[in-house]
C-alpha positions as CSV (number, residue, x, y, z in Angstrom):
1,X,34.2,-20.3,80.7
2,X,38.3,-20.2,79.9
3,X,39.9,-20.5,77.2
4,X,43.5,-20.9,76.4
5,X,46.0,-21.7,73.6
6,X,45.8,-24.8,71.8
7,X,47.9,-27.3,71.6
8,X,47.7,-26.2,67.6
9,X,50.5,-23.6,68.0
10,X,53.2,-26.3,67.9
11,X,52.1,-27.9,64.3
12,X,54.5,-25.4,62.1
13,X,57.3,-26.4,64.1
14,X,56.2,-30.2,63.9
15,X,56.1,-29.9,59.8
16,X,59.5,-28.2,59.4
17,X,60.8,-30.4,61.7
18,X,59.8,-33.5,59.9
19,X,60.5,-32.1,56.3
20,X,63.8,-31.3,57.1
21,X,64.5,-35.1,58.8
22,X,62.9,-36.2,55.2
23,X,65.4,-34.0,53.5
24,X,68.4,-35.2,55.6
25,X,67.5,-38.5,55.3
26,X,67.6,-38.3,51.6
27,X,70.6,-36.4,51.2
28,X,72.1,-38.9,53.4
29,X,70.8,-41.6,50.7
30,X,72.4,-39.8,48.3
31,X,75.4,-41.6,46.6
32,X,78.0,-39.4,46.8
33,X,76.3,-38.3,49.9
34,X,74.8,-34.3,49.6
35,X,76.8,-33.0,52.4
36,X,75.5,-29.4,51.7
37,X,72.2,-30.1,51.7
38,X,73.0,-32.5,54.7
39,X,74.7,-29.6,56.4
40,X,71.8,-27.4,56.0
41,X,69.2,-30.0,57.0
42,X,71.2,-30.5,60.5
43,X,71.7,-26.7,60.8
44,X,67.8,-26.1,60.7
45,X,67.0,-29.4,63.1
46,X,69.2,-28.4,65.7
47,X,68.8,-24.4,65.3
48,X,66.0,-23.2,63.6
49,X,63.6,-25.6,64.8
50,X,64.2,-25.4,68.4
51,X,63.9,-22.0,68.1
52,X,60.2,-22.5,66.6
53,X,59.4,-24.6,69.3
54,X,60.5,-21.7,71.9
55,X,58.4,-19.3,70.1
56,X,55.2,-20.9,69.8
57,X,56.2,-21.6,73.7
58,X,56.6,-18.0,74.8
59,X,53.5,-17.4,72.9
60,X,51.0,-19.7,74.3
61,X,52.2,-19.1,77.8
62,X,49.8,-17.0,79.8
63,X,47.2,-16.7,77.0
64,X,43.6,-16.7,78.4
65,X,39.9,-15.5,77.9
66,X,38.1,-16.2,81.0
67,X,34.4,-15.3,80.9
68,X,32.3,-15.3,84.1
69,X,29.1,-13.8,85.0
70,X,29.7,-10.4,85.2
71,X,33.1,-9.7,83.9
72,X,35.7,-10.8,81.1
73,X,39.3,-11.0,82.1
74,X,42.1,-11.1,78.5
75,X,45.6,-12.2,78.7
76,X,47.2,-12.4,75.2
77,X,50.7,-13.7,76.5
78,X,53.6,-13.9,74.0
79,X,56.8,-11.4,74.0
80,X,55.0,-8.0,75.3
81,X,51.7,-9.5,77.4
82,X,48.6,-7.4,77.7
83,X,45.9,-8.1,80.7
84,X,42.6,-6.4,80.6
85,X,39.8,-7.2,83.3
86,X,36.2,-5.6,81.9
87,X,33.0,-5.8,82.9
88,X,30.9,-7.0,79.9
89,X,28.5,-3.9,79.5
90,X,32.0,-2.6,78.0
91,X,32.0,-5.6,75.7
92,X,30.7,-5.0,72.4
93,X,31.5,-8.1,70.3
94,X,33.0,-11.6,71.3
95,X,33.5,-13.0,67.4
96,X,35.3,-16.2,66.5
97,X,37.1,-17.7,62.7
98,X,38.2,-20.9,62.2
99,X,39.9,-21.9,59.2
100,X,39.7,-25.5,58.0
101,X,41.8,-26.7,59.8
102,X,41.3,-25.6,62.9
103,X,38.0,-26.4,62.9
104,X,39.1,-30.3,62.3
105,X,41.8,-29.5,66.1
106,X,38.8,-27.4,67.4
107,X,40.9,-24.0,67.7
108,X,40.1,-21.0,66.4
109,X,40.6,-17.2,66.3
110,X,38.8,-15.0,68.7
111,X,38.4,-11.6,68.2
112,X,37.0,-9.1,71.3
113,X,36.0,-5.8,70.5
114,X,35.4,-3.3,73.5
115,X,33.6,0.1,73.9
116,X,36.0,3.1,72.5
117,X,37.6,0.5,69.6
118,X,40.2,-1.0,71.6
119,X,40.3,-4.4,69.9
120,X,42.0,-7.9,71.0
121,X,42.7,-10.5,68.5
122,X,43.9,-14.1,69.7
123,X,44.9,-16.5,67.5
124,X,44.5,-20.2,68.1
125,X,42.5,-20.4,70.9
126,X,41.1,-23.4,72.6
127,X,37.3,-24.4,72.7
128,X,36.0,-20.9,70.7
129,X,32.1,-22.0,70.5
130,X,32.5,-22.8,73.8
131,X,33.5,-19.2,74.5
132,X,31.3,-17.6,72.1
133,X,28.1,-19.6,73.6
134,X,29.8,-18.5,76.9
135,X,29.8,-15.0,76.0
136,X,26.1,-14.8,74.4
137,X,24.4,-16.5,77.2
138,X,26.0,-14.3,79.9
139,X,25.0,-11.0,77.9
140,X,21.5,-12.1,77.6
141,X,21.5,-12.9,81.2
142,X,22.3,-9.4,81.7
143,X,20.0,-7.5,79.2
């Protein structure tokens, strides 16, 4: 089973980039025209947002649970990636939360705890039941 980010990562960006074409839109209304307020709403679509669209970019790429049979394999991609490859006897807990909604764009937060505390906490991940049913099945399989 694999999991990776969710196409959910890009909504922030989506909703300050449509507030701030409703608020330039308006200030362009305006009569006299808000050029201020028109300035700034440019300024943030053609900086700001761009630069959220990057971000939630560079921090979906290479972000992965893959669960087989025998081992899990982690890739929590962003700025400063970190890989793990475990066998799952050194898996202690696969957990998942979903806030509203995410459940309603079926992402959710997964949470893998390994033997000797090292924790790994991925946000917005794809298909989480999946994984989690994934994860359950193959431990029973191995106890």
């Amino acid at each position: 089973m694999r999991s990776q980010r969710h196409w959910s990562i890009y909504l922030p960006a989506l909703f300050i980039a449509i507030l701030w074409s409703a608020i330039l839109i308006w200030a362009d209304a305006q009569e006299p025209r808000l050029e201020t307020i028109r300035a700034l709403a440019l300024l943030v679509e053609a900086v700001a947002v761009p630069l959220l669209y990057l971000r939630a970019y560079l921090r979906g790429r290479g972000a992965e649970v893959l669960i087989n049979s025998q081992s899990l394999y982690v890739s929590t991609g962003g700025f400063k990636p970190e890989r793990l490859g475990a066998d799952l006897a050194y898996v202690e807990a696969l957990q998942i939360s979903r806030s509203f909604l995410q459940r309603l764009v079926g992402a959710g937060r997964v949470q893998i705890s390994l033997q000797g505390g090292r924790r790994f906490v991925l946000d917005d991940m794809s298909d989480p039941e999946g994984l989690r049913a994934a994860f359950q099945t193959v431990k029973e399989q191995a106890l």
